[in-house]
N, C-alpha and C positions, 0 to 999 in steps of 0.2 A: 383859796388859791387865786394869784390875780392874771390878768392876762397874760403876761409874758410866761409865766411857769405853765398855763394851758398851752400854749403857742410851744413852748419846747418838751411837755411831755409831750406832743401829739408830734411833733417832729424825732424825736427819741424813737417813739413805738415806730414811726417808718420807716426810720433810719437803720432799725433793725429785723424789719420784716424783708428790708432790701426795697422797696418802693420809691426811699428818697436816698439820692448814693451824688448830689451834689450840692457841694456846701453853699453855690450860688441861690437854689431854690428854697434850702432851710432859712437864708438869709429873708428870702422874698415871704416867707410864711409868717417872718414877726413883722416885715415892712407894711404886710397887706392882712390885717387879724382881720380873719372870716368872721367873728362874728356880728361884724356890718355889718355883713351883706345878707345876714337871718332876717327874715321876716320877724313882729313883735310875734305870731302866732303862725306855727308851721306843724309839719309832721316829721317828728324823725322815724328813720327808718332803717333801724339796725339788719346786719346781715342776719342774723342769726336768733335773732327774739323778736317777739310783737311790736309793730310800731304804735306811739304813741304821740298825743299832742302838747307841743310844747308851747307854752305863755310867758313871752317875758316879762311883763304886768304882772301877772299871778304867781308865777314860782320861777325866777329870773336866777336862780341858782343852777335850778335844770335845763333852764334852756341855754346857760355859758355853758355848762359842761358836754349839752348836744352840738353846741355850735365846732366844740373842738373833740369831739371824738370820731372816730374814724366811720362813719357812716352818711350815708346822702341823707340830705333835709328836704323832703318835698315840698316845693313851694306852691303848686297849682293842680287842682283837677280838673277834667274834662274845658283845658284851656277857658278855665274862668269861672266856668259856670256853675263849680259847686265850691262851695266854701269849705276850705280844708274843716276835716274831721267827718267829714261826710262820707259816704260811700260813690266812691268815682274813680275814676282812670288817670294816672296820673300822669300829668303833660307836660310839667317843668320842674325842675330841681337845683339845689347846687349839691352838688357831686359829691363825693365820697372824695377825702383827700387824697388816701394813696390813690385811688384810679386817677385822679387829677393829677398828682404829681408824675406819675409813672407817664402818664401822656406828654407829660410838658418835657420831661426828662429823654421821652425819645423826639419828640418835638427839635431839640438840642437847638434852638434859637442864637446865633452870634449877636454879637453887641449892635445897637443900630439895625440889626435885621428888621426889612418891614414882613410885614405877619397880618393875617388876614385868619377872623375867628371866624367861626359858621355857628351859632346860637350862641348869643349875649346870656341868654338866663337874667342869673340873677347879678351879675358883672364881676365874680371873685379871680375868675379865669383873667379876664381883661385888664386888671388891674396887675394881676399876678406878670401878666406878658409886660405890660406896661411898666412895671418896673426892674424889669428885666433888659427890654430894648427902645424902651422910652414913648411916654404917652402920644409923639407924633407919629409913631410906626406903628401901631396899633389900628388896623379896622376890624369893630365888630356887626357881624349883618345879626340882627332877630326880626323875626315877622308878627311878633306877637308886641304891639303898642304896647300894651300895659303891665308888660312885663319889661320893655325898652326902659317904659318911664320910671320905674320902680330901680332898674340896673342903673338910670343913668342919675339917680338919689344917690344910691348907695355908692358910686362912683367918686359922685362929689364932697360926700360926706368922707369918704377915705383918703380926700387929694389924689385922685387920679383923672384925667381928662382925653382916654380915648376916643376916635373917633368912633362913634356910635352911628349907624344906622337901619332903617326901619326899611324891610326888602323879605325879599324869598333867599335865604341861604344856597338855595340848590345854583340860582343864580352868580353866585358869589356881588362882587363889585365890583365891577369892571374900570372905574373910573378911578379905581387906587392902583391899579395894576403896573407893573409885575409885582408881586410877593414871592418874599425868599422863602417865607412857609405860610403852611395852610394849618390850621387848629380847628379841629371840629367836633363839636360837643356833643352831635346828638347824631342816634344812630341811621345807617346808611345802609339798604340792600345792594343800589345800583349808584356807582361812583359817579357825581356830576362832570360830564367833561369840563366846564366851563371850569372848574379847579383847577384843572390839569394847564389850560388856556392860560390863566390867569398867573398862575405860576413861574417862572424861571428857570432856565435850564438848571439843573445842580439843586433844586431849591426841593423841598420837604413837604408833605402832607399827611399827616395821620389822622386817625378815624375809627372810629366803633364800626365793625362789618356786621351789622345785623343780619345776615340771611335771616328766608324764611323756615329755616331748619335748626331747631334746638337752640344753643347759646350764641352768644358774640363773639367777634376776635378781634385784636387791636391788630391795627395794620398801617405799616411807614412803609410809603413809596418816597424815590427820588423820580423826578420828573427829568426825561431824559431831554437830550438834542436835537428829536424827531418828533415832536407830538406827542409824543409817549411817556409812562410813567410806572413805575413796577417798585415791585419792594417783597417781603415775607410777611407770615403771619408772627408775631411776637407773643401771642399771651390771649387768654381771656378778658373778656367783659360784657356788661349788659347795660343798655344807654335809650333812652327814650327815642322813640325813629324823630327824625325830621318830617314834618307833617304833610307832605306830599308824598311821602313812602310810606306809611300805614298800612299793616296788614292792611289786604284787600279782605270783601265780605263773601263768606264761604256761599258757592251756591246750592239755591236749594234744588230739592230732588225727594220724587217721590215714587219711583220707580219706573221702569226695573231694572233690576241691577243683574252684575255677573256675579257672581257667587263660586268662593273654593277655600281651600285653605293654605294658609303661609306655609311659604316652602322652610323659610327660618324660623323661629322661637322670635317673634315681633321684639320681643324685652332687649333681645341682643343688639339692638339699632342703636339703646339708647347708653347699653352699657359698655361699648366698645372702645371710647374713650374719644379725645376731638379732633384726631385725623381721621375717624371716623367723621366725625360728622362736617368738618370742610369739605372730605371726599364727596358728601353725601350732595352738598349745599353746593356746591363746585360743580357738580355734576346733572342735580336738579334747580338751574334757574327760574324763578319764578314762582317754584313750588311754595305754597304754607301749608306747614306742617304743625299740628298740635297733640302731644300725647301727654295722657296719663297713664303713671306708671301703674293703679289699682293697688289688688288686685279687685275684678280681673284687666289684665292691660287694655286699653282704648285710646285709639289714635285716629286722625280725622287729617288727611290729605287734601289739597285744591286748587286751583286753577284756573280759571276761564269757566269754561262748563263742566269741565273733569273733577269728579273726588273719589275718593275712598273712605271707607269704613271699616276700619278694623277691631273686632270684641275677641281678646286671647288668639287664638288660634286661625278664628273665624274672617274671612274677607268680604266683603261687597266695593264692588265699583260702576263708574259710571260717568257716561261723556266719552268723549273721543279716544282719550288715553286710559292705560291702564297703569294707573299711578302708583297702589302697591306693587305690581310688576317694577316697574321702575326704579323704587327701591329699594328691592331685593336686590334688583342688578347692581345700582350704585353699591352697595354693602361689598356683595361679593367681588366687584372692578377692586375695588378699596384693599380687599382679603389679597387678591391675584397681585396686587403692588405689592405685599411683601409689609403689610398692616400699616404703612408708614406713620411717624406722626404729626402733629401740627407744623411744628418748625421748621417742616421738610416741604410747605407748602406758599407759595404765591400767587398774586395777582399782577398784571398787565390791565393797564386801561389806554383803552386809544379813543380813536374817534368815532368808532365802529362800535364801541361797549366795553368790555372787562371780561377776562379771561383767569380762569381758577388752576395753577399750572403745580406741577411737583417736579421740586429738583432748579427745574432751568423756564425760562419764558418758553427756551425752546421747543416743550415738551404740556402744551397744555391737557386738561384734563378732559372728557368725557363720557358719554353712553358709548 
């Protein structure tokens, strides 16, 4: 099979999963063939099976057919320092298409709109936008050099020539400002104001909402005529943080602790589905949370000096708060709404931080 019949089974299969629903970006998927912008030697990373490494020197058959199937390709672990196949944390990728598309597609960029990316990667997104709204409306911020230089290869080698630079994304670029949208690749706890700033009344920003509570959620704000900016949650996802939001490191504790038992069945937090857990994450900022399901269940709570320990039934906490108290309560606020779901839920970001609302801005969430 040669490029172009890669390039439209893989637009076919998302065309019919509903992730690609504009003939504009199917156009842009054979203008811009990802498998540029593959590394010779990467990780793919299917949803659903073991990942593996791919060699395009060695078996250049598997690695075109990873380049176009519907999963993310890791390009980097522990920002550089270990050479994929190794065991490490993975720091940079190019995406998964449908999440890519489905971003770009609420993204909903006009002709000529300028657009302001937040992680370069590996520059497939960039080039994607660039031939969309043309290579001068295009800035992309990455903070990682040697990943810039590797994106702005693959950039050239595709004929595209965004503007590329080398910054802290949290910061945006001020020096290209106003942008009509905002594109952000990598995942976000706390919404940079400087977005919001940097942006135009009427104009667009989407984003991977990483809380520190269970999954992700894609999230399109329109930035209003005060400062401000709001939108709803649309959908799931999961996205590498932006490297100054990283889980923080759980602290330690050697006692003593308080000690009781869950007033709920712990299991039920994580099975109640994702207006549960925006409720949860809406309501507990700052919190990270990590659970395994077992058996037996074990989940691990924290914050400043506060945590929890939870084994099945069993509770221990410690530090100032009492963090599985907390949430139980969030759960049960969540029950007393009337279970709501995701899509019933928003964010508000001002100048003051970002607010997790249900229904209307009007009506924010809390303890």
């Amino acid at each position: 099979m040669n490029v172009p019949e890669h390039i439209e089974a893989l637009a076919d299969m998302l065309t019919a999963s509903g992730e690609l629903t504009d003939p504009a970006w199917r156009a842009a998927l054979h203008a811009v063939p990802r498998h540029r912008f593959v590394p010779p030697v990467a990780w793919a990373n299917p949803y659903n099976a073991p990942g593996f490494r791919i060699d395009g020197g060695q078996r250049p058959h598997e690695w075109l057919s990873a380049a176009y199937a519907d999963q993310p390709i890791i390009t980097q672990l522990d920002d550089g320092a270990t050479e994929i196949g190794g065991e490490g944390d993975y720091t940079s990728s190019l995406s998964a298409p449908g999440v890519v598309l489905e971003f770009l597609e609420l993204l909903d960029p006009y002709e000529g709109d300028r657009v302001l990316e937040i992680g370069t990667g590996s520059g497939w997104t960039a080039a994607l936008l660039a031939y969309r709204v043309g290579d001068e409306n295009v800035t992309s911020v990455e903070i990682d050099p040697d990943l810039l230089a590797r994106a702005a290869a693959n950039l050239e080698g595709a004929g595209y020539s965004p503007r590329l630079v080398l910054g802290d994304g949290a910061e945006g670029w001020q020096e290209g400002a106003p942008y009509d949208r905002v594109h952000v690749t990598a995942g976000v706890s706390q919404v940079p104001y400087s977005w919001i700033e940097q942006t135009r009344p009427g104009g667009v920003i989407v984003f991977p909402w990483m809380p520190e509570f269970e999954p992700g959620h894609k999230v399109r704000l329109i930035v209003g005529d005060d400062g401000t900016a709001t939108g709803r949650f649309v959908g799931g996802t999961r996205y590498m943080m932006l490297r100054n939001q990283r889980t923080p490191t759980a602290p330690t504790h050697e006692g003593p602790y308080r000690e009781r038992s869950s007033v709920l069945d712990p299991r039920r937090i994580l099975r109640s589905g994702y207006g549960a857990d925006v409720a949860i994450a809406g309501c507990l900022p700052h919190v990270s949370m990590v659970f395994e399901p077992g058996p037996p269940f074990e989940g691990w709570l924290w914050t400043g000096d506060s945590g929890a320990h939870v084994v099945g039934p069993d509770v221990r906490q410690f530090g100032e708060r009492d963090l599985w108290d907390e949430l139980e309560a969030a759960f049960f606020r969540w029950v007393k709404w009337g279970q709501p779901e995701r899509g019933r839920f928003g964010m508000t970001v001002t100048p003051d931080g970002q607010q997790v609302w249900l229904d209307s801005p009007d009506n924010p969430i809390s303890l």
